[in-house]
TORKOL-4160 file (C-alpha; in steps of 0.2 Angstrom, whole numbers, padded with zeros to 4 digits, m for minus):
375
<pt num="1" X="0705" Y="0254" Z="0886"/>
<pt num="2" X="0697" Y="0247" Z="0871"/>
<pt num="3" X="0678" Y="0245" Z="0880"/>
<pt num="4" X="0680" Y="0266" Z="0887"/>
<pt num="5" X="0681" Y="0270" Z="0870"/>
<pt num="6" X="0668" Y="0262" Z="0863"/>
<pt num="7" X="0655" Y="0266" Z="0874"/>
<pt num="8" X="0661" Y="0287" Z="0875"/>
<pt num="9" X="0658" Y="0282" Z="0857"/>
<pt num="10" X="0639" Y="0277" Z="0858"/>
<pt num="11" X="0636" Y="0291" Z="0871"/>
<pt num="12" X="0640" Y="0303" Z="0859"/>
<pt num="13" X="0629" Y="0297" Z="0845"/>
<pt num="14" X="0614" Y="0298" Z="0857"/>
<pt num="15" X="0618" Y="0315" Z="0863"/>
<pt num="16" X="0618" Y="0320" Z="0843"/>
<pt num="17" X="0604" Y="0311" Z="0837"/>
<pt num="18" X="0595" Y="0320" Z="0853"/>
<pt num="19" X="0599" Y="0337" Z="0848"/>
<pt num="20" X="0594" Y="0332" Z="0829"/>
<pt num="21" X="0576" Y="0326" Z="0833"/>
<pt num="22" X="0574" Y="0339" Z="0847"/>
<pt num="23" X="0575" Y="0352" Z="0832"/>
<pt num="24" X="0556" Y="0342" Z="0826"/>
<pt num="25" X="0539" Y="0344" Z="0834"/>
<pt num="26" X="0529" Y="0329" Z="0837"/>
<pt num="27" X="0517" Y="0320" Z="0820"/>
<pt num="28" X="0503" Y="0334" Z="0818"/>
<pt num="29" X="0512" Y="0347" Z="0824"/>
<pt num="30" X="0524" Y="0361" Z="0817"/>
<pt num="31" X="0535" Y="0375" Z="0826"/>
<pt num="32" X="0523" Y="0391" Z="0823"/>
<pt num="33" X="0536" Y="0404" Z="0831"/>
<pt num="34" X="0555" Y="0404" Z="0833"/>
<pt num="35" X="0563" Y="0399" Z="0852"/>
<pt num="36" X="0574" Y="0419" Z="0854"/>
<pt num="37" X="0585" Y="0415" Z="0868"/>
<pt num="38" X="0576" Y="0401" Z="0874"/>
<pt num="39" X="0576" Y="0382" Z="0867"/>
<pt num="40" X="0559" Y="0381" Z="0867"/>
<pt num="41" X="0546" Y="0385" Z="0852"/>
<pt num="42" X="0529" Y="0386" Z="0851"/>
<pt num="43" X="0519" Y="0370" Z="0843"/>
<pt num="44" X="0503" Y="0373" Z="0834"/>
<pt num="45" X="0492" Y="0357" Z="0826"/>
<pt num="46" X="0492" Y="0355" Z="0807"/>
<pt num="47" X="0478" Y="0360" Z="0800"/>
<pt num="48" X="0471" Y="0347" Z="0790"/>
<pt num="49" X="0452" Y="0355" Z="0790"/>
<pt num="50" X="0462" Y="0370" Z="0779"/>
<pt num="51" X="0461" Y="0360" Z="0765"/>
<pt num="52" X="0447" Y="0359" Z="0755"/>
<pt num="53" X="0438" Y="0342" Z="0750"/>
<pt num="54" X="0446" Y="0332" Z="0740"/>
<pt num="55" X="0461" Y="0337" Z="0748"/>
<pt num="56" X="0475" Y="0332" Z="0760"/>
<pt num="57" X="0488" Y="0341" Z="0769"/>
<pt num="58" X="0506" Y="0337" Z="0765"/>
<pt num="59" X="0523" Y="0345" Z="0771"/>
<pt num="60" X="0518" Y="0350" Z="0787"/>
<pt num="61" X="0533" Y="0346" Z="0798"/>
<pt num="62" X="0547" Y="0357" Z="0807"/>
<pt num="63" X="0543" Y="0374" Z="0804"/>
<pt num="64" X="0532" Y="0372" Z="0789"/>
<pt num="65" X="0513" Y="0371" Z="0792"/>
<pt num="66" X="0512" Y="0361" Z="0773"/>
<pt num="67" X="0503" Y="0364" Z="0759"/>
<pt num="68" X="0484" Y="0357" Z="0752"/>
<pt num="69" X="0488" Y="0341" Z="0740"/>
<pt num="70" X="0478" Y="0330" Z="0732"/>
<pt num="71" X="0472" Y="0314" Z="0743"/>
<pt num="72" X="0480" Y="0297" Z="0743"/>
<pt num="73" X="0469" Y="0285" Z="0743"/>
<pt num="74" X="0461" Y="0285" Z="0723"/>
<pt num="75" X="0442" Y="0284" Z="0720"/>
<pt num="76" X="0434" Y="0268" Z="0715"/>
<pt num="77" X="0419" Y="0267" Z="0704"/>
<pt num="78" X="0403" Y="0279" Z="0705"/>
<pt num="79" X="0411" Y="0287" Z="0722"/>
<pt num="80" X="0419" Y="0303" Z="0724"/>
<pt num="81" X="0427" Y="0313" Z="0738"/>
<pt num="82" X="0415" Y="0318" Z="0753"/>
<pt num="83" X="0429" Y="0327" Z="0762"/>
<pt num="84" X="0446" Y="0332" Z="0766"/>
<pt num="85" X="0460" Y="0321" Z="0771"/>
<pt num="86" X="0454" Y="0322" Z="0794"/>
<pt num="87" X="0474" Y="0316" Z="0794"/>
<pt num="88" X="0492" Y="0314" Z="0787"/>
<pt num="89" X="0488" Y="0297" Z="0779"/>
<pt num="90" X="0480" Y="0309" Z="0766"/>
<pt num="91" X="0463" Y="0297" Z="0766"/>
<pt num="92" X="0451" Y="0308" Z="0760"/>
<pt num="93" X="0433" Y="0301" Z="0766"/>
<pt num="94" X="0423" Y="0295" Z="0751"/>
<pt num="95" X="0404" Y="0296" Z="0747"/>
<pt num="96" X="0394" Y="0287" Z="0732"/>
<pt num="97" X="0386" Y="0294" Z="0719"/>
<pt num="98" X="0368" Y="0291" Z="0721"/>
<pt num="99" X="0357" Y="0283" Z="0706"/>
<pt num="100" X="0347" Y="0292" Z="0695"/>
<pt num="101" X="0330" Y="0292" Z="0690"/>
<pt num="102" X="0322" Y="0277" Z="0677"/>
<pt num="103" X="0328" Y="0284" Z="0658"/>
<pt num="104" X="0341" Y="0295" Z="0665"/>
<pt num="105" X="0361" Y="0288" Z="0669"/>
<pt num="106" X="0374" Y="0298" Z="0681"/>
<pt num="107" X="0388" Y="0305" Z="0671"/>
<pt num="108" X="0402" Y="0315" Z="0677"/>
<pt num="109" X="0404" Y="0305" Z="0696"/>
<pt num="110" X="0419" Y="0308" Z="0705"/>
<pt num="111" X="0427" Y="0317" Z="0688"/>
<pt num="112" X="0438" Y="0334" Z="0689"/>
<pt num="113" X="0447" Y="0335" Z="0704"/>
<pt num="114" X="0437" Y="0322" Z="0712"/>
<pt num="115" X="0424" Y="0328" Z="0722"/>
<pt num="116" X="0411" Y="0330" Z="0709"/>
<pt num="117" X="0394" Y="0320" Z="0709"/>
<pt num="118" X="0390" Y="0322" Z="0693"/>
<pt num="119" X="0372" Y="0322" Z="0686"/>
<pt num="120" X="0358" Y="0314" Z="0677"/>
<pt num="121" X="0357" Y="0315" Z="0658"/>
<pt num="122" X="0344" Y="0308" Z="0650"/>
<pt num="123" X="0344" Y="0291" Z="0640"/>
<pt num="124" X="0335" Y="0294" Z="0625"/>
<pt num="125" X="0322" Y="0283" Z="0615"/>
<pt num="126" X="0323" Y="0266" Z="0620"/>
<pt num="127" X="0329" Y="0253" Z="0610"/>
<pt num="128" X="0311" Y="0247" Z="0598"/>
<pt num="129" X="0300" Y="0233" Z="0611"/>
<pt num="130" X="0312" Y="0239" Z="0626"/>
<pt num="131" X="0310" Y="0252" Z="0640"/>
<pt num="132" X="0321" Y="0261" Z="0653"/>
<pt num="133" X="0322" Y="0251" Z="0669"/>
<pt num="134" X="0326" Y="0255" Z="0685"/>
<pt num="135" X="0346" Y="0258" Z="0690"/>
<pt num="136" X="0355" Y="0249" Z="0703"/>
<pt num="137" X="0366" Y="0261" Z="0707"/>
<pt num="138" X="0375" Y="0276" Z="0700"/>
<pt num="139" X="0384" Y="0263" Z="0688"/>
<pt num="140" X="0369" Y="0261" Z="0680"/>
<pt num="141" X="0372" Y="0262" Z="0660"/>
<pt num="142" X="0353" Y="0264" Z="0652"/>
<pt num="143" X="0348" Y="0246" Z="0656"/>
<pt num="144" X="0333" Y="0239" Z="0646"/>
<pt num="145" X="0320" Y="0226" Z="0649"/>
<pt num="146" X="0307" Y="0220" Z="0635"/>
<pt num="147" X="0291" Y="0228" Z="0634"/>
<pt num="148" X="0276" Y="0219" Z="0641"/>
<pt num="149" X="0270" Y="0208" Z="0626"/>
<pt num="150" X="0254" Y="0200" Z="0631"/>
<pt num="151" X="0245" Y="0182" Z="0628"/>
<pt num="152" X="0231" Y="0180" Z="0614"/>
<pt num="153" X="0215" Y="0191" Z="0620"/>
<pt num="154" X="0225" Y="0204" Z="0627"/>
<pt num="155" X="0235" Y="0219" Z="0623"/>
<pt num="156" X="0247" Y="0230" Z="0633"/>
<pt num="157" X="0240" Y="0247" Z="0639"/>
<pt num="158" X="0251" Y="0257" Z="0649"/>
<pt num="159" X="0268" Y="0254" Z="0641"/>
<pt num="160" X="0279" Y="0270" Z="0639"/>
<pt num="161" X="0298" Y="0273" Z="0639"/>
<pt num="162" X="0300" Y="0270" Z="0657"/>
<pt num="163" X="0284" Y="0257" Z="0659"/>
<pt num="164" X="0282" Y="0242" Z="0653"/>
<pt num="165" X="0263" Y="0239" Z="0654"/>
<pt num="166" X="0249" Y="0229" Z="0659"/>
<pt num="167" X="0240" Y="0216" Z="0648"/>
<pt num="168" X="0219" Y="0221" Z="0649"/>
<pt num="169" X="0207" Y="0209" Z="0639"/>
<pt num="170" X="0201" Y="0215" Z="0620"/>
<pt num="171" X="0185" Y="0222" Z="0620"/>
<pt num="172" X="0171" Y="0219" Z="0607"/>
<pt num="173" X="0161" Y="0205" Z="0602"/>
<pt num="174" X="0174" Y="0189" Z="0594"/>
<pt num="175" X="0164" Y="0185" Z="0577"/>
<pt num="176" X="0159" Y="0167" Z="0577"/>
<pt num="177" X="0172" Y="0155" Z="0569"/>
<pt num="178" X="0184" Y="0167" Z="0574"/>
<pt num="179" X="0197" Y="0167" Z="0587"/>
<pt num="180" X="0209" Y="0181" Z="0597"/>
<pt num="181" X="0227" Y="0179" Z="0588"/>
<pt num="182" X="0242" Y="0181" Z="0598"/>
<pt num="183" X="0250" Y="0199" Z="0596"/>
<pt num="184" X="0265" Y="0197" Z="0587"/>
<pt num="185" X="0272" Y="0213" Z="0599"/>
<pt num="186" X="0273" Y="0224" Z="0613"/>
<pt num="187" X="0260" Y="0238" Z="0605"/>
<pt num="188" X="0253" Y="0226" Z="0592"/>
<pt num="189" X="0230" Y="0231" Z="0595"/>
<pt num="190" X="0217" Y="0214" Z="0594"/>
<pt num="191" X="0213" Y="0205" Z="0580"/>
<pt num="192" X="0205" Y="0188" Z="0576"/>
<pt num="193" X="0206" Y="0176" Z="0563"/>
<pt num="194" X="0197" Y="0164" Z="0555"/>
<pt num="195" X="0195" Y="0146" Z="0567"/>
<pt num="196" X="0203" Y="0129" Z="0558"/>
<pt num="197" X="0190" Y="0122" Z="0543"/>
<pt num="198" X="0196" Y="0104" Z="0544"/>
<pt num="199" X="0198" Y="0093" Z="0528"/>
<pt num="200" X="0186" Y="0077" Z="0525"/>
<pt num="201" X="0190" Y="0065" Z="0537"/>
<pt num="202" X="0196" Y="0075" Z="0551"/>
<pt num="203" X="0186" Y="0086" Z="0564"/>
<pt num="204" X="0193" Y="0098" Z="0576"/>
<pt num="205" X="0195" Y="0102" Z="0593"/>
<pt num="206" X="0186" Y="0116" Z="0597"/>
<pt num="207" X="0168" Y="0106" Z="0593"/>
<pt num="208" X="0174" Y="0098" Z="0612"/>
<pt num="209" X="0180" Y="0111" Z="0618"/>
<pt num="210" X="0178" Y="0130" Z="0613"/>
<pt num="211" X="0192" Y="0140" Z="0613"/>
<pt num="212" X="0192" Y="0160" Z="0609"/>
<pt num="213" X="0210" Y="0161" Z="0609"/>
<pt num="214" X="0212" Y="0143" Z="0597"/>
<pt num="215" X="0212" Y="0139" Z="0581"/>
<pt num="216" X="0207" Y="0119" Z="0584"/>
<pt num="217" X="0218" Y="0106" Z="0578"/>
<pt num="218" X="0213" Y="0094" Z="0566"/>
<pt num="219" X="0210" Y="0076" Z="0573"/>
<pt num="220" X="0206" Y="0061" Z="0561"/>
<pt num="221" X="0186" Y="0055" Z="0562"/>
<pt num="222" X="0182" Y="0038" Z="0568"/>
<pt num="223" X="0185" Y="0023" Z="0559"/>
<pt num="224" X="0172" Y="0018" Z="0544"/>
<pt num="225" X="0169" Y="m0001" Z="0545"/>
<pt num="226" X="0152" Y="m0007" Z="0535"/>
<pt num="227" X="0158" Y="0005" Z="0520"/>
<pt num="228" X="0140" Y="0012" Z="0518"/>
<pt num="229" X="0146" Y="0030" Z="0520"/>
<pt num="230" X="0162" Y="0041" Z="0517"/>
<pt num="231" X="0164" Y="0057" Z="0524"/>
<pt num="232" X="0162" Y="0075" Z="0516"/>
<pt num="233" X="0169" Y="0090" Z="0517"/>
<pt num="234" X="0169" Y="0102" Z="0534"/>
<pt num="235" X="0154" Y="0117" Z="0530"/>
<pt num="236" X="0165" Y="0127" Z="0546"/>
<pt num="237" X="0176" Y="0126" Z="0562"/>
<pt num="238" X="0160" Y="0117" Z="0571"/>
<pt num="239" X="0156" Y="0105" Z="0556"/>
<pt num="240" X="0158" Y="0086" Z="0565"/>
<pt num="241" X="0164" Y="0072" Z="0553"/>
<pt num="242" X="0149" Y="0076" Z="0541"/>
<pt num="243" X="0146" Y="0062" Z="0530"/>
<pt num="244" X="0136" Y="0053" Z="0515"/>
<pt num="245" X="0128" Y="0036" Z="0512"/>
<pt num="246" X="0138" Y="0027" Z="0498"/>
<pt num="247" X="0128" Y="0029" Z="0482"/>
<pt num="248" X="0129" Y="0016" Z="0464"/>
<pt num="249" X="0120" Y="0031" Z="0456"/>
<pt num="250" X="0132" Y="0033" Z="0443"/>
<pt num="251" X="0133" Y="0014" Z="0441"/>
<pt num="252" X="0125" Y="0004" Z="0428"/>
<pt num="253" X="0115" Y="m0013" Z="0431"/>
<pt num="254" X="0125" Y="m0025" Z="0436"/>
<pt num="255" X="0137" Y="m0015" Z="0446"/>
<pt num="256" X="0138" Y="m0009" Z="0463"/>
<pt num="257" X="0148" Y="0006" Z="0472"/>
<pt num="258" X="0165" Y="m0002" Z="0480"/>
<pt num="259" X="0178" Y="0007" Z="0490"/>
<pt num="260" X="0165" Y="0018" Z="0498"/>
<pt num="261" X="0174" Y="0024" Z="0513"/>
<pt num="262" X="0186" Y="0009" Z="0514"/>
<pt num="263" X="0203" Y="0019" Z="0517"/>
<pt num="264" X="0208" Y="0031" Z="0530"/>
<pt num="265" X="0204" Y="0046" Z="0530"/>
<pt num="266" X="0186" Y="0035" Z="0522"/>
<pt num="267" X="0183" Y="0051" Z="0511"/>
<pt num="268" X="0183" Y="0041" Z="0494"/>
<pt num="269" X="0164" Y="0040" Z="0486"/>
<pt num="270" X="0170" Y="0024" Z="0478"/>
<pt num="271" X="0169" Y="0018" Z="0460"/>
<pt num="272" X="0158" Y="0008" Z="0449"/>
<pt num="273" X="0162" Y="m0011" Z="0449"/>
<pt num="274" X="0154" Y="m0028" Z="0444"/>
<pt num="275" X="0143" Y="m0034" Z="0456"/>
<pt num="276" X="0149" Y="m0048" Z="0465"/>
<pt num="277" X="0138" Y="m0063" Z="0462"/>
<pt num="278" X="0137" Y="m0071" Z="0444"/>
<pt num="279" X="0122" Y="m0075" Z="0437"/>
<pt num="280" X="0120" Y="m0093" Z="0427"/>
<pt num="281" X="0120" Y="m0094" Z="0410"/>
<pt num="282" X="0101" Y="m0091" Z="0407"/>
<pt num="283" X="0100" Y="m0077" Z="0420"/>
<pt num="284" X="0106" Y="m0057" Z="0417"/>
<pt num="285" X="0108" Y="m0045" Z="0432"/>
<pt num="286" X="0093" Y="m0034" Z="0436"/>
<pt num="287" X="0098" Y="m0020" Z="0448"/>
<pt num="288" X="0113" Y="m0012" Z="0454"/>
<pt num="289" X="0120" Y="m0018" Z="0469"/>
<pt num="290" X="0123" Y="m0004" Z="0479"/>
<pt num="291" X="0137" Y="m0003" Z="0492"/>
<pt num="292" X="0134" Y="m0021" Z="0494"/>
<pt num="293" X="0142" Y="m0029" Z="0480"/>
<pt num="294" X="0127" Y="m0040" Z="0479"/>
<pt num="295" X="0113" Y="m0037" Z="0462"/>
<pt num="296" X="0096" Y="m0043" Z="0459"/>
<pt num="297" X="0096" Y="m0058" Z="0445"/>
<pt num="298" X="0082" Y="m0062" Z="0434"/>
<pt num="299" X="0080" Y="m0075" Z="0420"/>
<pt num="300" X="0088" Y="m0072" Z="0403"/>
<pt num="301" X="0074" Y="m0064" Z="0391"/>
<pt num="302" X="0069" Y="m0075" Z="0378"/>
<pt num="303" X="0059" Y="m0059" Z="0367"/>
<pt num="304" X="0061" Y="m0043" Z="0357"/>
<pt num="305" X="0072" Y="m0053" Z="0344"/>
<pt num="306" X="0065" Y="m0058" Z="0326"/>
<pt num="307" X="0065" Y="m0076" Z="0320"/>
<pt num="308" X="0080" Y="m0084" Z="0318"/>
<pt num="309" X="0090" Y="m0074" Z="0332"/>
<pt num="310" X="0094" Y="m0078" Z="0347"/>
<pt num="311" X="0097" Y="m0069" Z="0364"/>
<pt num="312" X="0118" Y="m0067" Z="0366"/>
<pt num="313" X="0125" Y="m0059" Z="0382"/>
<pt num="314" X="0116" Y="m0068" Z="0395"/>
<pt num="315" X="0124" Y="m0072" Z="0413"/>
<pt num="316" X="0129" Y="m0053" Z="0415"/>
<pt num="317" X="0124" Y="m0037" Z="0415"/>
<pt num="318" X="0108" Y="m0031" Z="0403"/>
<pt num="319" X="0119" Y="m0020" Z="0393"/>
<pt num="320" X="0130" Y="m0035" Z="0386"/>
<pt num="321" X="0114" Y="m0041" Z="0379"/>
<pt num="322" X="0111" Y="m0042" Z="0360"/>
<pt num="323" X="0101" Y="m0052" Z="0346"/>
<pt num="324" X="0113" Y="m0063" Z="0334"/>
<pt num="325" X="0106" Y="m0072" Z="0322"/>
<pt num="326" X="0104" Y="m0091" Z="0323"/>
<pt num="327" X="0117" Y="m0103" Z="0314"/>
<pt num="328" X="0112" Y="m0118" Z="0312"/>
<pt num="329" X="0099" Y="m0117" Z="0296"/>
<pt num="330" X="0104" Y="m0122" Z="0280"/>
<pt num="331" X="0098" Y="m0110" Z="0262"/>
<pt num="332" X="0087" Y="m0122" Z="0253"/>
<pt num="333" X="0084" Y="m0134" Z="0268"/>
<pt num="334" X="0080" Y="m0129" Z="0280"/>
<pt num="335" X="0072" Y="m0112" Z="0289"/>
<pt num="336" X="0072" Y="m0103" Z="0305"/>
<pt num="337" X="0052" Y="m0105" Z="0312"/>
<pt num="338" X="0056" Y="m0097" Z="0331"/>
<pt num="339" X="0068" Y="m0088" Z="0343"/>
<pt num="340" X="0083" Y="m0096" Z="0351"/>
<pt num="341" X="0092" Y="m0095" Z="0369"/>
<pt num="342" X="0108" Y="m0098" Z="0360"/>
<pt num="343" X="0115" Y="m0099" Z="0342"/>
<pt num="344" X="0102" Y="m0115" Z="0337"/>
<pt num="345" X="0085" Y="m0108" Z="0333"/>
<pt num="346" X="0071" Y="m0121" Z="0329"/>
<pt num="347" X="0070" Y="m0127" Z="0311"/>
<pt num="348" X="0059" Y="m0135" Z="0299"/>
<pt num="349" X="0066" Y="m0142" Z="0281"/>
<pt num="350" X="0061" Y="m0132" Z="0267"/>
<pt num="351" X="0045" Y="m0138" Z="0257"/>
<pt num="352" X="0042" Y="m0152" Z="0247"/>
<pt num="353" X="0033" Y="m0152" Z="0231"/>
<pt num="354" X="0025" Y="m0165" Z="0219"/>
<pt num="355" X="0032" Y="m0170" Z="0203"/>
<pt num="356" X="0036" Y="m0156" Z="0191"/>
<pt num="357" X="0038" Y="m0144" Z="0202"/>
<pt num="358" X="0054" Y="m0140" Z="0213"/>
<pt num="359" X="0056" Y="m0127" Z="0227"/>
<pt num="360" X="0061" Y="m0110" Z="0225"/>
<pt num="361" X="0064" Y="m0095" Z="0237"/>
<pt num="362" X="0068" Y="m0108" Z="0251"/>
<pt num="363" X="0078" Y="m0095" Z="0263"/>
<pt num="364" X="0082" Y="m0097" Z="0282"/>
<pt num="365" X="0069" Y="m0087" Z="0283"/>
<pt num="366" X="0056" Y="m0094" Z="0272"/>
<pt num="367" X="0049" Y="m0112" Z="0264"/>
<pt num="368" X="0049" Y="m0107" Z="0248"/>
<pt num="369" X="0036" Y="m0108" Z="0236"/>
<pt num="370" X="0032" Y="m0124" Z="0221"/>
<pt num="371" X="0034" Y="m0118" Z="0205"/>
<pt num="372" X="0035" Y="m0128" Z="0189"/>
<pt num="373" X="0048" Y="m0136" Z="0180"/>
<pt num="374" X="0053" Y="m0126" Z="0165"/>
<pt num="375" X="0063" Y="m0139" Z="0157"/>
């Protein structure tokens, strides 16, 4: 008795749920007219194309053909809406904004109700050294690249908001000595400058190899191993380890130049120093002794003193030379009769007289006279 029940119970819940739904048209479709007498009404398709783009239809169902809403779906980035919702997932189709042209960015895409493509608004003046480049997309947001900067003997020609130029070569004639300088920017016009003057000592690069965009470093000359030159100053870019033969010119007798060129860089012209070989006792330097360090001797001279001196300064240079007088006479004994080579001139004794008389004016100089006793 129980199972009867239960199952006139489902039967009835399937008869009403029947009669509910049978009241509903199918998805996409709504009753248009009302069924009179009979059960059946007439069925008409929703009319999704009524909708305008950017739009879907919603509520159409039963007896209501719905009304225009806005889509579902929502619009990503630099898209818009192309069209209406075609169905009632309320997808509306999507197009993407195009890009704009170099210096100009889309603003305005998919804004409003959606179905806007915005336009292109122009970008300005470019940052200073940049121009407008190309856009990817409509996303685009002004982007920049650097002007063209170009390599020394160049400039940029051609450059613009929305270009970024071409490197053509200088024209004109480079001075000599001179070299094309790198331009420090983007629109910066030729110029040259003066080439690398080296310091004694050094020579630079661009003797070997010439360079209208260089300067020339600086390389040190070569070594100096005899010390019979030194080098001098560069004259210009082209001069090539000039240099000068060591000179004693400013030296006296009895010296010679030394350090000529002995150091790195070897640009010294030295200094004045005794010559290197001693001369004996009774010898005196006669020449200078060049870069050598070696002088010319000659004997000690034995004239241009008066009697009774002697030549002092031998065995060195001329200049050290002097007369001194002798040492070795005695007043009233003896006298100087000749020149000495050192402090012992030769001698006589004084003169002797006969009786009643005695000397006087006996000097180292002189052998006196006899004159009589006054006693």
């Amino acid at each position: 008795m129980q199972r009867l029940s239960l199952a006139l119970v489902i039967l009835c819940l399937q008869w009403l749920c029947s009669e509910v739904w049978a009241q509903y048209p199918a998805t996409g479709f709504y009753y248009s007219t009302a069924g009179g007498s009979s059960s059946t009404c007439t069925k008409d398709a929703c009319a999704f194309s009524s909708c305008p783009r950017g739009k879907k239809l919603t509520g159409c169902t039963g007896g209501n053909p719905g009304t225009c809403a806005a889509c579902t779906n929502t619009i990503p980035a630099g898209s818009y809406y192309s069209t209406f919702a075609p169905d009632s997932n309320g997808n509306c189709g999507l197009g993407t904004c195009s890009s704009c042209p170099q210096g100009f960015k889309r603003s305005g895409c998919g804004s409003g109700d959606g179905t806007s493509e915005g336009s292109c608004v122009s970008c300005g003046t470019p940052p200073a050294g940049k121009y407008w480049a190309p856009n990817v997309n409509a996303l685009s947001d002004c982007p920049t690249e650097d002007k063209r900067k170009c390599s020394a003997g160049f400039y940029n020609v051609g450059a613009s908001d929305t270009a970024s130029g071409n490197c053509e070569a200088c024209t004109g004639t480079l001075p000599v000595g001179k070299y094309w300088v790198t331009p420090a920017a983007w629109d910066s016009a030729c110029s040259h400058d003066f080439k690398t003057v080296c310091n004694a000592g050094f020579f630079s690069s661009d003797i070997a190899n010439p360079s209208t965009t260089l300067p020339g470093t600086c390389s040190p000359c070569p070594p100096l191993t005899n010390n019979e030159f030194y080098y001098v100053s560069n004259a210009n870019f082209a001069s090539n380890c000039p240099k000068l033969t060591c000179s004693d010119s400013t030296c006296a007798i009895g010296q010679y130049i030394s350090n000529c060129g002995a150091e790195p860089p070897y640009t010294s012209p030295g200094t004045c120093a005794p010559c290197t070989n001693a001369p004996t006792d009774s010898q005196v330097y006669s020449s200078k002794g060049g870069w050598t360090g070696t002088c010319a001797v000659e004997g000690c001279p034995t004239t241009g003193c008066a009697l009774g001196q002697y030549m002092s300064g031998c065995g060195g240079a001329p200049s050290a030379l002097q007369c001194k007088s002798c040492t070795n006479a005695v007043t009233g004994v003896s006298f100087y009769v000749g020149i000495g080579i050192s402090a012992t001139c030769a001698l006589q004794n004084c003169k002797v007289c006969g009786n009643g008389y005695y000397t006087a004016g006996c000097t180292t100089l002189a052998d006196g006279t006899c004159t009589g006793c006054t006693n």
